[in-house]
DOZADREN-545195 format. One line per 5 residues: their letters; for each residue x, y, z of N, C-alpha, C. Coordinates in steps of 0.05 Angstrom, whole numbers, plus 5000, padded with zeros to 4 digits. Example, Ala and Ser with C-alpha at 12.3 -4.5 7.8 and 13.67 -1.06 7.14 Angstrom:
AS = 5264/4886/5156/5246/4910/5156/5264/4934/5156 ~ 5257/4955/5142/5273/4979/5143/5258/5001/5157 .
//
This chain:
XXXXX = 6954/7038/8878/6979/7044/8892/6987/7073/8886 ~ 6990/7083/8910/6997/7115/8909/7029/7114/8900 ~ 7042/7132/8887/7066/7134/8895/7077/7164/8901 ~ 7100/7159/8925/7105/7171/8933/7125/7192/8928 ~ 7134/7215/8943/7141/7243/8934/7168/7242/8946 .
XXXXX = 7186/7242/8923/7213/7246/8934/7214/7273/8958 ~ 7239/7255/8970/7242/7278/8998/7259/7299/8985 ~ 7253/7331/9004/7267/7344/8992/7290/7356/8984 ~ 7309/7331/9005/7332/7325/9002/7344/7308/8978 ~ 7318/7289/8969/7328/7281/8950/7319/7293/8920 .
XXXXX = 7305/7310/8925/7303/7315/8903/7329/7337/8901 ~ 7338/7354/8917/7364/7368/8912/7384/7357/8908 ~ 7391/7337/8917/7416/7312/8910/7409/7307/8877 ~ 7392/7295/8864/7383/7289/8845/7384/7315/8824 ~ 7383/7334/8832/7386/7357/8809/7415/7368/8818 .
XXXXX = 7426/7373/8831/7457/7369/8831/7461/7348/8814 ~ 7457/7329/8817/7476/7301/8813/7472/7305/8771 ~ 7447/7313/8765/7435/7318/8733/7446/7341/8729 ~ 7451/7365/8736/7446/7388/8725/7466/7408/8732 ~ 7475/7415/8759/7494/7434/8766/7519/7420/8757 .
XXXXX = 7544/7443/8757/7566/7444/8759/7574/7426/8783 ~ 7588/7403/8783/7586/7383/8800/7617/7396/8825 ~ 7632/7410/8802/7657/7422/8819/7656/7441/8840 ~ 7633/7452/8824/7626/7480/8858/7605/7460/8875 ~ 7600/7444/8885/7587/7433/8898/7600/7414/8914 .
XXXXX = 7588/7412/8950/7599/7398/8966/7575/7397/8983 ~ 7583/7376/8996/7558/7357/9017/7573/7360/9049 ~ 7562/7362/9054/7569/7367/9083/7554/7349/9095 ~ 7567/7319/9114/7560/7297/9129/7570/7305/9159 ~ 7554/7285/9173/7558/7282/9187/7581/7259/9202 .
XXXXX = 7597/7268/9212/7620/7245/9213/7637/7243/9236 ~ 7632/7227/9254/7641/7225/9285/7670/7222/9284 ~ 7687/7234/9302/7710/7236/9289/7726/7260/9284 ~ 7709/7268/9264/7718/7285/9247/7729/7319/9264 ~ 7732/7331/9246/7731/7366/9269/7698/7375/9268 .
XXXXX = 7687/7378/9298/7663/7387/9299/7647/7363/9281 ~ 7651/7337/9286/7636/7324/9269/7625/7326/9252 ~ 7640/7337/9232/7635/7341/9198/7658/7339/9184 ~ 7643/7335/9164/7667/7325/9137/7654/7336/9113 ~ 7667/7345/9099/7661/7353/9073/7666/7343/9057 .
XXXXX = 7647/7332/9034/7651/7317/9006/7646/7343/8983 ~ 7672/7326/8963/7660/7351/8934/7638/7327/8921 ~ 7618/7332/8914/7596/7321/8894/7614/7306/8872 ~ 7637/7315/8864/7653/7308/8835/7665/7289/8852 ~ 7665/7279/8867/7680/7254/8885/7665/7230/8893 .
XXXXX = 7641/7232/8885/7617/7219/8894/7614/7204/8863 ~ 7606/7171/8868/7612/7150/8851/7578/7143/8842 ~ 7565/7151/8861/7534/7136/8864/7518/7152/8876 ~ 7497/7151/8863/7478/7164/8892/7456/7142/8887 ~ 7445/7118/8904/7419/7100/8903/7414/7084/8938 .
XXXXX = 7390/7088/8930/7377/7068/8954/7387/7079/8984 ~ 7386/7111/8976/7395/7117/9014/7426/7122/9017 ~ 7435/7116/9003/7464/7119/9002/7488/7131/8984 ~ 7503/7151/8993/7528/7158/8969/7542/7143/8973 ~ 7553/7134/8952/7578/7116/8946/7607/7133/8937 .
XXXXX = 7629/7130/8946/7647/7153/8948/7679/7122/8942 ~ 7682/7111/8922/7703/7088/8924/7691/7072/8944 ~ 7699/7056/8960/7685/7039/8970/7674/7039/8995 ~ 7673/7070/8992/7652/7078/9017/7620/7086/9017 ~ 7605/7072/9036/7581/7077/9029/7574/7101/9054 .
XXXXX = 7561/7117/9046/7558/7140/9063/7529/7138/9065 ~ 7498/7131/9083/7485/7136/9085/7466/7163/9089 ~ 7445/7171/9066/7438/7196/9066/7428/7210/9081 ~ 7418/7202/9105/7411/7214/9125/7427/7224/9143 ~ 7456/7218/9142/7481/7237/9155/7478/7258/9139 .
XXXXX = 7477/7267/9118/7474/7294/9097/7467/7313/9123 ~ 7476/7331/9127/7472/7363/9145/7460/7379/9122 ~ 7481/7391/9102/7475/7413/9092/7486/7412/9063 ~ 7475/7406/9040/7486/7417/9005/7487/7437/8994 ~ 7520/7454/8993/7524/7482/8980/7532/7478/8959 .
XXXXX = 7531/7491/8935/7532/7498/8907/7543/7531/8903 ~ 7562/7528/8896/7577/7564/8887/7564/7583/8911 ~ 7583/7568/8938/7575/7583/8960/7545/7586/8977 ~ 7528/7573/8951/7506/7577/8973/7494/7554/8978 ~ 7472/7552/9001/7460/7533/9013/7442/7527/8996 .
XXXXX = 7436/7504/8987/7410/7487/8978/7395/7482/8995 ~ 7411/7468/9012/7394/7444/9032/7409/7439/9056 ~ 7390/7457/9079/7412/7445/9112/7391/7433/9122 ~ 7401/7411/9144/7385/7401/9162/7366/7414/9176 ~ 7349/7413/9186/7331/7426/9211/7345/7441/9235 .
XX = 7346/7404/9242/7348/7397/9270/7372/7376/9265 ~ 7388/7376/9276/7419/7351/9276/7410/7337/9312 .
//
């Protein structure tokens, strides 16, 4: 059994979530609704990160809405293609 290579979304979620300053960091989702369908989360608001999903109180946010993860202004991680 091979195993497989975290995506490289998750591996940026995963070293945020261990290692950065959790306060300069925000996630940028995708969220219908919203202005320009996005919403911004601070990382320090975020309860969980497992199985595909942030947990935010008793909201489950699925990770594949994720657009774009900035850290002290800058980009980690934007989508491609939305």
């Amino acid at each position: 059994m091979t195993r497989q290579r975290k995506s490289e979304l998750r591996e940026v979620l995963s070293r945020i979530w261990w290692s950065v300053d959790k306060e300069k960091c925000f996630i940028v989702i995708l969220h219908r609704g919203a202005p320009k369908n996005r919403k911004v989360l601070a990382v320090k608001d975020i309860d969980e990160i497992k199985a595909g999903y942030l947990f935010v109180g008793d909201l489950q946010i699925p990770i594949h809405r994720i657009i774009e993860i900035i850290c002290n202004g800058k980009t980690l991680w934007k989508r491609k293609k939305i």
